[in-house]
Residue frames as a rotation matrix with the C-alpha (Angstrom) as fourth column:
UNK 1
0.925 -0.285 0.251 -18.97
-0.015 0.634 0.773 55.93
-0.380 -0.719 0.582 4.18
UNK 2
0.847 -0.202 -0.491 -15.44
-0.493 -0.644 -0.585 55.60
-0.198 0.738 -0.645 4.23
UNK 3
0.996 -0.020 -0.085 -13.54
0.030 0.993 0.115 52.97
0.082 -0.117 0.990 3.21
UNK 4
0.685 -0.718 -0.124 -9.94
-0.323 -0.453 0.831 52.09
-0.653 -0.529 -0.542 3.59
UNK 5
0.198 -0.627 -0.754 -7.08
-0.813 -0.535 0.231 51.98
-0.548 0.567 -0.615 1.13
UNK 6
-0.773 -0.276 0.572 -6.86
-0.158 0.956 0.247 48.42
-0.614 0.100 -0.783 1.24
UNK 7
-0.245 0.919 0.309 -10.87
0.313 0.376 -0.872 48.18
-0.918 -0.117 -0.380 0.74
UNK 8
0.530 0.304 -0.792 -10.27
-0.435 -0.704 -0.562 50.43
-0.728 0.642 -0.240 -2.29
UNK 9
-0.346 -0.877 -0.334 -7.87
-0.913 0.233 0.335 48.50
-0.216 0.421 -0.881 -3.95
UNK 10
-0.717 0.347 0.604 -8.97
0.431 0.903 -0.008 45.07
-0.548 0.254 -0.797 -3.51
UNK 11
0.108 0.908 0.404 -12.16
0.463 0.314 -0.829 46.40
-0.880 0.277 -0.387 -5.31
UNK 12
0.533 0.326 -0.781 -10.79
-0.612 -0.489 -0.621 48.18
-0.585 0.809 -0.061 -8.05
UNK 13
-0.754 -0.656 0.037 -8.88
-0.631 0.738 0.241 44.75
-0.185 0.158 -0.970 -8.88
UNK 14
-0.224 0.704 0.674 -12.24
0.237 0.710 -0.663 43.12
-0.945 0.011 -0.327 -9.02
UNK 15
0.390 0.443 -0.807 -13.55
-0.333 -0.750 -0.572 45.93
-0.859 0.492 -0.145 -11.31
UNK 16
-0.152 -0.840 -0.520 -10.47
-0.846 -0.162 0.508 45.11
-0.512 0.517 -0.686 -13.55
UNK 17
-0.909 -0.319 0.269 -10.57
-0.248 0.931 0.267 41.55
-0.336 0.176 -0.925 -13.56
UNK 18
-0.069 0.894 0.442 -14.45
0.587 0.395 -0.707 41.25
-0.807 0.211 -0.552 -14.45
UNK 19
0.716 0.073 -0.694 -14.12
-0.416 -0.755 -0.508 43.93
-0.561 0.652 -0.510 -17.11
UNK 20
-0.427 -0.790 -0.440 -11.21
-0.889 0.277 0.365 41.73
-0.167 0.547 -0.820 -18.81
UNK 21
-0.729 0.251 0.637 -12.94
0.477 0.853 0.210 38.40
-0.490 0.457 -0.742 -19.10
UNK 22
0.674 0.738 0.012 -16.51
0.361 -0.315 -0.877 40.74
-0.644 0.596 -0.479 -20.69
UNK 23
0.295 -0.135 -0.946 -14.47
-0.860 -0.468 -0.202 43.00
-0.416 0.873 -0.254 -22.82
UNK 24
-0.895 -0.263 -0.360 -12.55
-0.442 0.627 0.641 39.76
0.058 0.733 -0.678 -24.83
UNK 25
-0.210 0.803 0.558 -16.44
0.649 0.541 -0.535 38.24
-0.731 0.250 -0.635 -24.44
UNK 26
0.373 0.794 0.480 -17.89
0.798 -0.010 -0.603 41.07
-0.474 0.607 -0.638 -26.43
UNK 27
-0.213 -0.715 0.666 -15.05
0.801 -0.518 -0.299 44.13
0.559 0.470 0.683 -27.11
UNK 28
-0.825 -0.476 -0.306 -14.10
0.563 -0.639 -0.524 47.04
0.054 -0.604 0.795 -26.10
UNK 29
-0.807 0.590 0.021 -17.68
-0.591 -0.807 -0.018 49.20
0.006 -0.027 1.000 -27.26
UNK 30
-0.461 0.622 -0.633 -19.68
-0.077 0.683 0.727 45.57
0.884 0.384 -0.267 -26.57
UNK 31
0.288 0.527 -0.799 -20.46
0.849 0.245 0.468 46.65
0.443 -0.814 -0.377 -22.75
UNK 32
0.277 -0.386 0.880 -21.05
-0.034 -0.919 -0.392 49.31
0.960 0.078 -0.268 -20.91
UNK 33
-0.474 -0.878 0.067 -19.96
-0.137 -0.001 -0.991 50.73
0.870 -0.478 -0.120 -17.68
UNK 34
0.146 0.778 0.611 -23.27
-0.989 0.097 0.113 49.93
0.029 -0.621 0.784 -15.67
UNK 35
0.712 0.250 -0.656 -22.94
-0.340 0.941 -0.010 46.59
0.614 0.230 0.755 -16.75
UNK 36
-0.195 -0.809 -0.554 -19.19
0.457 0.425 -0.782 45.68
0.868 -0.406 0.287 -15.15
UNK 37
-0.939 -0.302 0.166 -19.73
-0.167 -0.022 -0.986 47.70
0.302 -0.953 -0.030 -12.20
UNK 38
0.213 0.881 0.422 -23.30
-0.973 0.151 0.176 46.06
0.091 -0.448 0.889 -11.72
UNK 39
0.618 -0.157 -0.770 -21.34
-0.150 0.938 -0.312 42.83
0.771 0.309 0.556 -12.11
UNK 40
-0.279 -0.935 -0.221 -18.80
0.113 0.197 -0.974 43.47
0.954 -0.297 0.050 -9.78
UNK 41
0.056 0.419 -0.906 -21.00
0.886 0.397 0.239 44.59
0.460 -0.817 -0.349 -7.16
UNK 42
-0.634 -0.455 -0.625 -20.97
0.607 -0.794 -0.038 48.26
-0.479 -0.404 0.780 -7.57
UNK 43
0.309 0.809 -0.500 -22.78
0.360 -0.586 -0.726 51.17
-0.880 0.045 -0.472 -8.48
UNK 44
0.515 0.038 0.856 -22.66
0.847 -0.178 -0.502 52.98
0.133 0.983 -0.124 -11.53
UNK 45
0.913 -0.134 0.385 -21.66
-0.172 -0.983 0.066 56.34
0.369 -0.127 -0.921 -9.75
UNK 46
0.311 -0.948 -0.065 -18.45
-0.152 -0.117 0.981 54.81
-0.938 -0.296 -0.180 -7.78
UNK 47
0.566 -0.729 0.384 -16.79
0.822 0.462 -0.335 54.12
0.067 0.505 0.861 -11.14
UNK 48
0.635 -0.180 0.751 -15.13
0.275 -0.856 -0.438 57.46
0.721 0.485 -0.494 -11.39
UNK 49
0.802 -0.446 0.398 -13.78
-0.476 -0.074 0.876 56.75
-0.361 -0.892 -0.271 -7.65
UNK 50
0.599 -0.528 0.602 -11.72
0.228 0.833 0.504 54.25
-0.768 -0.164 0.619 -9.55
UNK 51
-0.088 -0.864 0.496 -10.92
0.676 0.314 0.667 55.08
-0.732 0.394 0.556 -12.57
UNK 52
-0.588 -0.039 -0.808 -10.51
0.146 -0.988 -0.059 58.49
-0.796 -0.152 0.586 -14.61
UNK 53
-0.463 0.073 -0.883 -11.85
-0.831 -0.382 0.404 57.66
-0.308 0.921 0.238 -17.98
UNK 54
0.642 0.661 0.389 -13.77
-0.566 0.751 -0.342 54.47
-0.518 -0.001 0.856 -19.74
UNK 55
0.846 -0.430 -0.315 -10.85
-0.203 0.287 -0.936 54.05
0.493 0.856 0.155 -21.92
UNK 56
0.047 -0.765 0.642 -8.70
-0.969 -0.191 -0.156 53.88
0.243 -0.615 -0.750 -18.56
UNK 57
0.255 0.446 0.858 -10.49
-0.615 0.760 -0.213 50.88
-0.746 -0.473 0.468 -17.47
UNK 58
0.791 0.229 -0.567 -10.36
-0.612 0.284 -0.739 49.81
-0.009 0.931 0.365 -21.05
UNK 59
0.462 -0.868 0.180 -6.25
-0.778 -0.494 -0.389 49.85
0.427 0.039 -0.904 -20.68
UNK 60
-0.290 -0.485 0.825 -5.68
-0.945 0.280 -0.168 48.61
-0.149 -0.828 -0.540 -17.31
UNK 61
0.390 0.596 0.702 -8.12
-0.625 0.731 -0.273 45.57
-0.676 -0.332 0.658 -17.91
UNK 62
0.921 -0.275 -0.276 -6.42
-0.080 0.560 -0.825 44.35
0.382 0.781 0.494 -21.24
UNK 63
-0.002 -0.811 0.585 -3.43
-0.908 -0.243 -0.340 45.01
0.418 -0.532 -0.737 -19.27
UNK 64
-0.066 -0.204 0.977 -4.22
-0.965 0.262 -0.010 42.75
-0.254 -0.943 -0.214 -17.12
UNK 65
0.842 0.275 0.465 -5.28
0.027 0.838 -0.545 39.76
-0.539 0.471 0.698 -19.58
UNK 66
0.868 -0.414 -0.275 -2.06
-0.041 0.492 -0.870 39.66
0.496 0.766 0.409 -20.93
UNK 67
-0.149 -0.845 0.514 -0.02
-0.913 -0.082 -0.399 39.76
0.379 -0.529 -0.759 -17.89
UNK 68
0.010 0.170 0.985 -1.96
-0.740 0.664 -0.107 36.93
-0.673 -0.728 0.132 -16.71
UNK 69
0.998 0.061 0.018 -1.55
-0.045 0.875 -0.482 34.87
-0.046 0.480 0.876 -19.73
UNK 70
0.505 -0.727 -0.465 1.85
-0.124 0.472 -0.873 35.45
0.854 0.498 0.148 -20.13
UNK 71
0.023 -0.217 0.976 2.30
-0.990 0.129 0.052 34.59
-0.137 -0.967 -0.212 -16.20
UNK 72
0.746 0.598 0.293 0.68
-0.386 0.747 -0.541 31.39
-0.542 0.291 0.788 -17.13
UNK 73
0.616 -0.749 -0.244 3.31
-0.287 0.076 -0.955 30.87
0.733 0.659 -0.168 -20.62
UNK 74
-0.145 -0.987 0.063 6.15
-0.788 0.077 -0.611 31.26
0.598 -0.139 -0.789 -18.37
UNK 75
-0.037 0.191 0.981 4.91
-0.842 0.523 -0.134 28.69
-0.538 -0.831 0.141 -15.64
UNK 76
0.735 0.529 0.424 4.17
-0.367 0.836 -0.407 26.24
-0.570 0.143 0.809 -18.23
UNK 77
0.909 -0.372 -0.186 7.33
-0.107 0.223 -0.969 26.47
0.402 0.901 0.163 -20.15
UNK 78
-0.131 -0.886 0.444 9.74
-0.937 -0.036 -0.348 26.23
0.324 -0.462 -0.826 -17.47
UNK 79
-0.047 -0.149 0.988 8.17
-0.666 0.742 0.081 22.74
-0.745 -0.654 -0.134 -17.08
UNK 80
0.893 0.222 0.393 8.72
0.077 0.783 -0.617 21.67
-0.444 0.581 0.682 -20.38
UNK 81
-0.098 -0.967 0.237 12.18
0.560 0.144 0.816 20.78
-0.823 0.213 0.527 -22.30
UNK 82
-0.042 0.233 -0.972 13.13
-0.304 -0.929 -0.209 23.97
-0.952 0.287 0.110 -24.52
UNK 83
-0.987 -0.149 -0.056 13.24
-0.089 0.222 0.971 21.75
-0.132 0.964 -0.232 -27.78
UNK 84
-0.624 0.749 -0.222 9.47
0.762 0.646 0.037 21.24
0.172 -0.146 -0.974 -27.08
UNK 85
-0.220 0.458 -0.861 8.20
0.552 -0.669 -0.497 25.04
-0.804 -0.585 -0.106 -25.77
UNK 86
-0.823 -0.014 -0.568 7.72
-0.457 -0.579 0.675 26.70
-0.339 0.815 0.470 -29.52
UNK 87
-0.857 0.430 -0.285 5.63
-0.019 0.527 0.850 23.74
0.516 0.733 -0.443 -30.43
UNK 88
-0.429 0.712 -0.556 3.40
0.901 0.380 -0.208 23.94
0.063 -0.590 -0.805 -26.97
UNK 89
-0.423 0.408 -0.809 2.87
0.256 -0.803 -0.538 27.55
-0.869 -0.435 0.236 -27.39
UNK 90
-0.778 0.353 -0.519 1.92
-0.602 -0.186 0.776 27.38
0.178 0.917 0.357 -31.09
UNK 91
-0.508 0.780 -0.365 -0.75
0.411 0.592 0.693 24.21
0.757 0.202 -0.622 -29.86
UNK 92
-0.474 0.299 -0.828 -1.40
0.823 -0.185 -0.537 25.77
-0.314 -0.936 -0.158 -26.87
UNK 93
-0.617 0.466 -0.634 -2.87
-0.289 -0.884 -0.369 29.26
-0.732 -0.044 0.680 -28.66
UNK 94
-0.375 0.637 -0.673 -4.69
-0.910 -0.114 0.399 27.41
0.178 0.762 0.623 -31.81
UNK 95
-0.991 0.034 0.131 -6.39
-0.048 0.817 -0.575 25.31
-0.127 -0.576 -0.808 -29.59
UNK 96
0.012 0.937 0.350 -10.52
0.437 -0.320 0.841 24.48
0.899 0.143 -0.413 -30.06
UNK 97
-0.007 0.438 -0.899 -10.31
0.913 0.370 0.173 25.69
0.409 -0.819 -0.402 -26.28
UNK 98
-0.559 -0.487 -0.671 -8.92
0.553 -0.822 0.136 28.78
-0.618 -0.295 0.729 -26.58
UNK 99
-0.896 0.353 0.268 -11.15
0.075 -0.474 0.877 29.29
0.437 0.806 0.399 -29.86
UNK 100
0.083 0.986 -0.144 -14.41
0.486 0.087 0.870 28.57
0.870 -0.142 -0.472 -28.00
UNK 101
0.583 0.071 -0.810 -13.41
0.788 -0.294 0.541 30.74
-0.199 -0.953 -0.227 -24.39
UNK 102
-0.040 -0.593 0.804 -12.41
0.531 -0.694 -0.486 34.44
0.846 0.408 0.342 -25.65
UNK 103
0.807 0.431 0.403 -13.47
-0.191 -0.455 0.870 35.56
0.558 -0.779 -0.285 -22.13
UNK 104
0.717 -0.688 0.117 -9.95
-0.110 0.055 0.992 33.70
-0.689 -0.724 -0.036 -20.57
UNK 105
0.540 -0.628 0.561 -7.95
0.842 0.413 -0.348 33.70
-0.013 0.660 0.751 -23.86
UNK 106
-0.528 -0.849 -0.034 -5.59
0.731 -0.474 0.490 36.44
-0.432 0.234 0.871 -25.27
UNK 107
-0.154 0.644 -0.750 -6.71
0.446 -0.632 -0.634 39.58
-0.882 -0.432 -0.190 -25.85
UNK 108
-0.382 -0.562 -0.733 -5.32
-0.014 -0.790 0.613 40.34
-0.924 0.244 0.294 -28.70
UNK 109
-0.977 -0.043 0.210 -7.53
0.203 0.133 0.970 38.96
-0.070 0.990 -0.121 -31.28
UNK 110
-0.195 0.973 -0.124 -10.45
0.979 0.186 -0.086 39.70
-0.061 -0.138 -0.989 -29.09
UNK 111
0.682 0.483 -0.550 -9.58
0.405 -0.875 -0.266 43.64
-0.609 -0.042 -0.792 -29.05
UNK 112
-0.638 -0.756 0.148 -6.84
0.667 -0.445 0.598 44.51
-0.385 0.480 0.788 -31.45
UNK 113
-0.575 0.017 0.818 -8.72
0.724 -0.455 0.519 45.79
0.381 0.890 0.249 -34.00
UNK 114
0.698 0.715 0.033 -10.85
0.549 -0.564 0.617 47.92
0.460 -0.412 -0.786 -31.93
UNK 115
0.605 -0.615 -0.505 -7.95
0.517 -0.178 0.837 48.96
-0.605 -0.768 0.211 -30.01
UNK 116
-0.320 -0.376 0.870 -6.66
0.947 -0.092 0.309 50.34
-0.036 0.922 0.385 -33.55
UNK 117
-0.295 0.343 0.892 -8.82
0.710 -0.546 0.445 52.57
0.639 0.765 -0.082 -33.30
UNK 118
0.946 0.138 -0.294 -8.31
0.323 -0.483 0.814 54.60
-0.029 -0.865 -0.501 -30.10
UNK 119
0.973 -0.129 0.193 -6.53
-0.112 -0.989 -0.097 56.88
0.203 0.073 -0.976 -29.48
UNK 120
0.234 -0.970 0.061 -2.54
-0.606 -0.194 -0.772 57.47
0.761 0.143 -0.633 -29.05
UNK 121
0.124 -0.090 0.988 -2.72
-0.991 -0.061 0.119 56.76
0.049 -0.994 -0.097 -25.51
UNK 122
0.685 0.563 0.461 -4.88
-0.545 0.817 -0.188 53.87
-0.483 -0.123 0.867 -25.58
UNK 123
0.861 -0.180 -0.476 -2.38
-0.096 0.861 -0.500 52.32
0.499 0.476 0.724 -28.36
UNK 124
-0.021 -0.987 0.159 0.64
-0.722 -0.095 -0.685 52.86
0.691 -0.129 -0.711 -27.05
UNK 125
-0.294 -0.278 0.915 0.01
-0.766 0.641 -0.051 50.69
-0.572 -0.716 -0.401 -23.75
UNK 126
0.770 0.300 0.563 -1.22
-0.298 0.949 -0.099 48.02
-0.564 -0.091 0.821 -25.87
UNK 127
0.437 -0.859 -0.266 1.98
-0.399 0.080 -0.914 48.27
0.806 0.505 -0.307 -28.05
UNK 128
-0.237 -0.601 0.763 3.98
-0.971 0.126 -0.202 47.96
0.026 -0.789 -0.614 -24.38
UNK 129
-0.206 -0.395 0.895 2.29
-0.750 0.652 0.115 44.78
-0.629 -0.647 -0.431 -24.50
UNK 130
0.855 0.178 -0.487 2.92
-0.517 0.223 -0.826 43.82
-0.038 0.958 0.283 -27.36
UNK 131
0.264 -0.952 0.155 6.41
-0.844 -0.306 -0.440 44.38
0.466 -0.015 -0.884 -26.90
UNK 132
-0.197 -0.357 0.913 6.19
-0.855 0.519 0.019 41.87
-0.480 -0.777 -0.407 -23.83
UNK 133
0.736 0.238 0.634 4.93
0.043 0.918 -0.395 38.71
-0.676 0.317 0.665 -26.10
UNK 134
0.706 -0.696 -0.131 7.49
-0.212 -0.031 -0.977 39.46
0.676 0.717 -0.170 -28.82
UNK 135
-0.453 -0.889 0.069 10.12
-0.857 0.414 -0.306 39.22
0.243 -0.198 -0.950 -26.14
UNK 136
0.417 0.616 0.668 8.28
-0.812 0.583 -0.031 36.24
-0.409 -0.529 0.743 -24.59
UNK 137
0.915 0.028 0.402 8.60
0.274 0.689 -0.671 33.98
-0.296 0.725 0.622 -27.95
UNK 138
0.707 -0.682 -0.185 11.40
-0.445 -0.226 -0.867 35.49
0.550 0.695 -0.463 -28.98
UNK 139
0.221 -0.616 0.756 13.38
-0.961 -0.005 0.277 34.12
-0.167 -0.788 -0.593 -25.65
UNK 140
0.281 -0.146 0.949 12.62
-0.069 0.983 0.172 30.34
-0.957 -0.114 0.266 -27.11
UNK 141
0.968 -0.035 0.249 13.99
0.247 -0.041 -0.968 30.87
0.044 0.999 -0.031 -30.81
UNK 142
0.169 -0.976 0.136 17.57
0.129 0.158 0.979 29.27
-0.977 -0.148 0.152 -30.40
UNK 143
0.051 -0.729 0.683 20.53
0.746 0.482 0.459 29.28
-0.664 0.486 0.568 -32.31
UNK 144
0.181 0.119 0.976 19.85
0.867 -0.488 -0.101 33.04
0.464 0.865 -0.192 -33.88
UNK 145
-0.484 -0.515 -0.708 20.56
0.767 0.141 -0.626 36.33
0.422 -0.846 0.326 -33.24
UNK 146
-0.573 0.776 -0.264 18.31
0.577 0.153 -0.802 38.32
-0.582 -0.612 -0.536 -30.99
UNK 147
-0.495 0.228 -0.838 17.53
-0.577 -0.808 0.121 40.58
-0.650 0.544 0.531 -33.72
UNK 148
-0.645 0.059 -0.762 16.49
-0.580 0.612 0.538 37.60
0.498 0.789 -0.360 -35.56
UNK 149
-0.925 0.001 -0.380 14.88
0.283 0.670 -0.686 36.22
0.254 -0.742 -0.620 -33.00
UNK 150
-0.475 0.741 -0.474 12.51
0.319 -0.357 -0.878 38.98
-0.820 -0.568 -0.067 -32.64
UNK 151
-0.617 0.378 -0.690 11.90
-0.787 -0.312 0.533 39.44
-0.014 0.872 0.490 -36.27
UNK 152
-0.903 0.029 -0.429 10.69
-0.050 0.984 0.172 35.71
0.427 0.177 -0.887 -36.11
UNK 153
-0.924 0.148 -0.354 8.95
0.358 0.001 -0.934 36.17
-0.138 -0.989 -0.053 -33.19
UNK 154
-0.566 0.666 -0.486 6.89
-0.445 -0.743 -0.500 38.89
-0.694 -0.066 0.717 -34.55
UNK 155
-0.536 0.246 -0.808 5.99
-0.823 0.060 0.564 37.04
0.187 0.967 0.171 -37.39
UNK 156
-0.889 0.307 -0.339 5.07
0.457 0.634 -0.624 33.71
0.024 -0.710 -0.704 -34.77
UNK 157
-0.600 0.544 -0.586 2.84
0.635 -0.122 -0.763 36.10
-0.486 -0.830 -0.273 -33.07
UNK 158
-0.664 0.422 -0.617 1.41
-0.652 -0.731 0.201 38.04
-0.366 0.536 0.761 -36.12
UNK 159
-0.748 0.265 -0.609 0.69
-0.149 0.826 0.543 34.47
0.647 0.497 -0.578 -37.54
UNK 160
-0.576 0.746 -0.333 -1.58
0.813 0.565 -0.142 32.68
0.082 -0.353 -0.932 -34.43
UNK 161
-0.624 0.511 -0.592 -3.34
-0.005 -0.760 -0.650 36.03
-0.782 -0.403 0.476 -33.89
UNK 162
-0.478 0.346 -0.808 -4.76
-0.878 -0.223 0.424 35.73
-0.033 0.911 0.410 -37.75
UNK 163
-0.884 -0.252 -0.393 -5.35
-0.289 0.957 0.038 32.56
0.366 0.147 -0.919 -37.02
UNK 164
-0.907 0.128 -0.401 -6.79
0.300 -0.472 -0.829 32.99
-0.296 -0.872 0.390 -34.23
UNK 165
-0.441 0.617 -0.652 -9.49
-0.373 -0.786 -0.493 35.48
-0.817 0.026 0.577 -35.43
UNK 166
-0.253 0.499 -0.829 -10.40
-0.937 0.086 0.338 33.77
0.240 0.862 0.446 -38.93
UNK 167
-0.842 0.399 -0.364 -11.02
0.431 0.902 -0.009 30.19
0.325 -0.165 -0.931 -36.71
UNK 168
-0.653 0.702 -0.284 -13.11
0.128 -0.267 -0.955 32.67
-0.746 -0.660 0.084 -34.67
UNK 169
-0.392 0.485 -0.782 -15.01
-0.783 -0.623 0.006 34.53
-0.484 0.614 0.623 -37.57
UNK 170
-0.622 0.046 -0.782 -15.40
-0.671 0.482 0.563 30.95
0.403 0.875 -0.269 -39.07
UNK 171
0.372 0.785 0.496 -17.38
-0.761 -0.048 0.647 29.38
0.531 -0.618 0.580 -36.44
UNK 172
0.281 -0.086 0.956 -16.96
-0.837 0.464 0.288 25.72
-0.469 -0.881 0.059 -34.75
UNK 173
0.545 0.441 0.713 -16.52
-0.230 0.896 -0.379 23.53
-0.806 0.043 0.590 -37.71
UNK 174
0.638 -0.604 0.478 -14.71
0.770 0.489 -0.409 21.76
0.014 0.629 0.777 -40.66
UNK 175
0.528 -0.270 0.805 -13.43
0.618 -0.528 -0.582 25.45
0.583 0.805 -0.112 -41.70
UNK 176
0.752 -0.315 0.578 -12.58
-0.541 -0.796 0.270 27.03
0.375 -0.517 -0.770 -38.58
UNK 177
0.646 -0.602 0.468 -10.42
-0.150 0.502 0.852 23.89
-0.748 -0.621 0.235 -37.60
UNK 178
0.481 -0.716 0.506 -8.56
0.692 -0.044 -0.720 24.17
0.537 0.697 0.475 -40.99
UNK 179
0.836 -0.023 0.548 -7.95
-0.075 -0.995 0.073 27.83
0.543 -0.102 -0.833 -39.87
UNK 180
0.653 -0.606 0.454 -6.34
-0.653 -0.147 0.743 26.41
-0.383 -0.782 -0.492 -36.68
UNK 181
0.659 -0.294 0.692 -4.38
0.474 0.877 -0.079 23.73
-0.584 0.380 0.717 -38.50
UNK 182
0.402 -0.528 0.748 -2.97
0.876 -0.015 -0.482 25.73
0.266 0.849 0.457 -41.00
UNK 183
0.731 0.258 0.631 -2.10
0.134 -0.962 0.238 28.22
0.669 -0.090 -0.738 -38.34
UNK 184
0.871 -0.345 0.350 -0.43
-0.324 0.132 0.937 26.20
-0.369 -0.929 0.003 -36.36
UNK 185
0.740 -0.405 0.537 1.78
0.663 0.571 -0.484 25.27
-0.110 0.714 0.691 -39.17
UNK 186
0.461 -0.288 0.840 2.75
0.499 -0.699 -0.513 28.76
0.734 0.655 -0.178 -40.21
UNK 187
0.952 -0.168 0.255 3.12
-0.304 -0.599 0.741 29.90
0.028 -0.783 -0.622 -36.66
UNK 188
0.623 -0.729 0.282 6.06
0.258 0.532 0.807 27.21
-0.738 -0.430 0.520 -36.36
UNK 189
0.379 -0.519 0.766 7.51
0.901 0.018 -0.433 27.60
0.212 0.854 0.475 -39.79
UNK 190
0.839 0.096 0.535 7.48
-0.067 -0.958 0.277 31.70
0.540 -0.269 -0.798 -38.72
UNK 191
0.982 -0.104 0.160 9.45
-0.128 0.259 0.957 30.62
-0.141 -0.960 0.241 -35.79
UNK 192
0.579 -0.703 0.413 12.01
0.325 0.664 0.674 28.46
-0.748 -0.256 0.612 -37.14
UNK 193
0.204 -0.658 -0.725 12.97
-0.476 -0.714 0.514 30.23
-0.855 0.241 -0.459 -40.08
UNK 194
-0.149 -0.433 -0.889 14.42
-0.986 0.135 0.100 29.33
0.077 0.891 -0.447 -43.41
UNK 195
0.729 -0.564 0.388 14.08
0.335 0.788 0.517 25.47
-0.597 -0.246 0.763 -43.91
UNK 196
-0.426 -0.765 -0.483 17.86
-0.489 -0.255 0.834 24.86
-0.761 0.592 -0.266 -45.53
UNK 197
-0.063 0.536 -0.842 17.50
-0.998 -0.032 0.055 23.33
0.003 0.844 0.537 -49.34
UNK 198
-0.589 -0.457 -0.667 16.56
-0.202 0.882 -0.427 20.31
0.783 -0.117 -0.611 -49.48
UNK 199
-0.977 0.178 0.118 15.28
-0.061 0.297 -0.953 20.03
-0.205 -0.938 -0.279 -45.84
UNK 200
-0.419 0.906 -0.051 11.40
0.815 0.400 0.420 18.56
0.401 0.135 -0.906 -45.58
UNK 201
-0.913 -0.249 0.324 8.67
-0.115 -0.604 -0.789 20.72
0.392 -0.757 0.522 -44.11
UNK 202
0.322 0.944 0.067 6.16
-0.356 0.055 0.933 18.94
0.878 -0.324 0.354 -42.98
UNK 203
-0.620 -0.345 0.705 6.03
-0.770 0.094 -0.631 18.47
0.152 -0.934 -0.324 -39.25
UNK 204
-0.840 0.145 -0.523 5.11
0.094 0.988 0.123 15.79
0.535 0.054 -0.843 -37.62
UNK 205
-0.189 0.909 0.371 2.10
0.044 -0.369 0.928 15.39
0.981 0.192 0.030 -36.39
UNK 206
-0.260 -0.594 0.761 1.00
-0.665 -0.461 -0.588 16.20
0.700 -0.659 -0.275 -33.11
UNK 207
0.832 0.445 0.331 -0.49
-0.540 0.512 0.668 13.50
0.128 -0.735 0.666 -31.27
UNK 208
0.768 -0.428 -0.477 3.00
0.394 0.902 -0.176 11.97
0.506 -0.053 0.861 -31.49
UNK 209
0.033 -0.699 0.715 4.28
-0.016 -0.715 -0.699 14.54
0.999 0.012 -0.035 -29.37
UNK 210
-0.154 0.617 -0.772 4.31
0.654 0.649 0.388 13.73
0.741 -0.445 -0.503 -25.95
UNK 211
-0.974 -0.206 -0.093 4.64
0.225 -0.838 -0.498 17.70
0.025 -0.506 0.862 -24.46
UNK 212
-0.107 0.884 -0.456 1.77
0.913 -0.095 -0.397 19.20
-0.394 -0.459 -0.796 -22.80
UNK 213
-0.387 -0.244 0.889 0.84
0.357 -0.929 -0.100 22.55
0.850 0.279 0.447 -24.88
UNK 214
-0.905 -0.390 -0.173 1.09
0.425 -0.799 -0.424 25.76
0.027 -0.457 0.889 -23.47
UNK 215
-0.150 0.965 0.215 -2.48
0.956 0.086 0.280 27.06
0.252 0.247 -0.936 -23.22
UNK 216
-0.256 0.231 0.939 -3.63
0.078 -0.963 0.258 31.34
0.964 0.140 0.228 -23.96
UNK 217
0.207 0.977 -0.054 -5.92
0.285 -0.007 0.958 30.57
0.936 -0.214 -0.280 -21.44
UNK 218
-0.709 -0.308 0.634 -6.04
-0.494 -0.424 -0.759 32.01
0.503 -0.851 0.149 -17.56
């Protein structure tokens, strides 16, 4: 039977999108390709109609989990006053909610390291979107310049990823919420840069903040 361009499309967009919430559930070599396209409502044999390789799919689907979080980022920070948008995207990613749902969180701590290991190709597009969160964070890191900005930036976003992963690796309890605590510290400190001498650094705490964070999640 033959279907029409549209009919093809809309379903390799499913394909995608159900293959991005399993791979950050279980990684990139933690399902296979019967599984997502028995999930989606396909055969095993059409995958190849869609897509050329497993490591294509692999691509397109992390692709897509980090366009849709940082879709998400920008919506929520344009509704929040920019002295306030560093601090909602540092609570917003070392959240317990984001630590307990890798399936809608951020890919990157759910496949980096696996993604290390693949091939040229395979890193390079996740480098591209890399690239896009570094400029992301780097756009809210006044008063410096943009070279500075993105040095910061990277370090922001090197910081909650570690984080990130060692709340995960710790489980649900006393230790994994240090993890996020003392992640969410470093992420900001990262951020802001030198204090000057003299200047305090402990932040205040956050329940006396009265911004909504910024949440990984989709």
């Amino acid at each position: 039977m033959r279907y029409s361009p549209e009919h093809k499309a809309e379903t390799h967009a499913r394909i995608v999108r159900k293959a991005s919430v399993r791979l950050r559930e279980r990684g990139a070599h933690g399902v296979g390709v019967a599984d997502l396209m028995k999930e989606a409502g396909l055969t095993h044999g059409g995958f190849y109609a869609h897509f050329e390789s497993r490591d294509a799919l692999v691509v397109e689907a992390f692709g897509y989990a980090i366009d849709r979080s940082v879709e998400r980022w920008r919506k929520q920070l344009s509704e929040l006053a920019p002295d306030k948008r560093l601090a909602a995207i540092v609570d917003g990613y070392l959240s317990v909610q984001h630590r307990d749902d890798p399936g809608h969180g951020c890919a990157i701590p759910t496949l980096g390291a696996e993604i290390a290991r693949e091939g040229a190709k395979t890193r390079k597009a996740f480098a591209v979107k890399l690239e896009e969160l570094v400029e992301l964070f780097a756009e809210h890191i006044p008063g410096v310049p943009p070279k500075t900005a993105r040095r910061r930036a990277s370090a922001m976003l090197a910081t909650l990823m570690g984080a990130m992963v060692m709340a995960r690796v710790a489980g649900n309890g006393e230790v994994s919420e240090e993890f996020l605590a003392a992640g969410r510290e470093a992420a900001l400190a990262a951020a802001m840069g030198p204090k000057p001498v003299g200047a305090s650094t402990s932040r205040a705490p956050a329940k006396k903040r009265s911004a909504k964070p910024a949440t990984a999640r989709r």
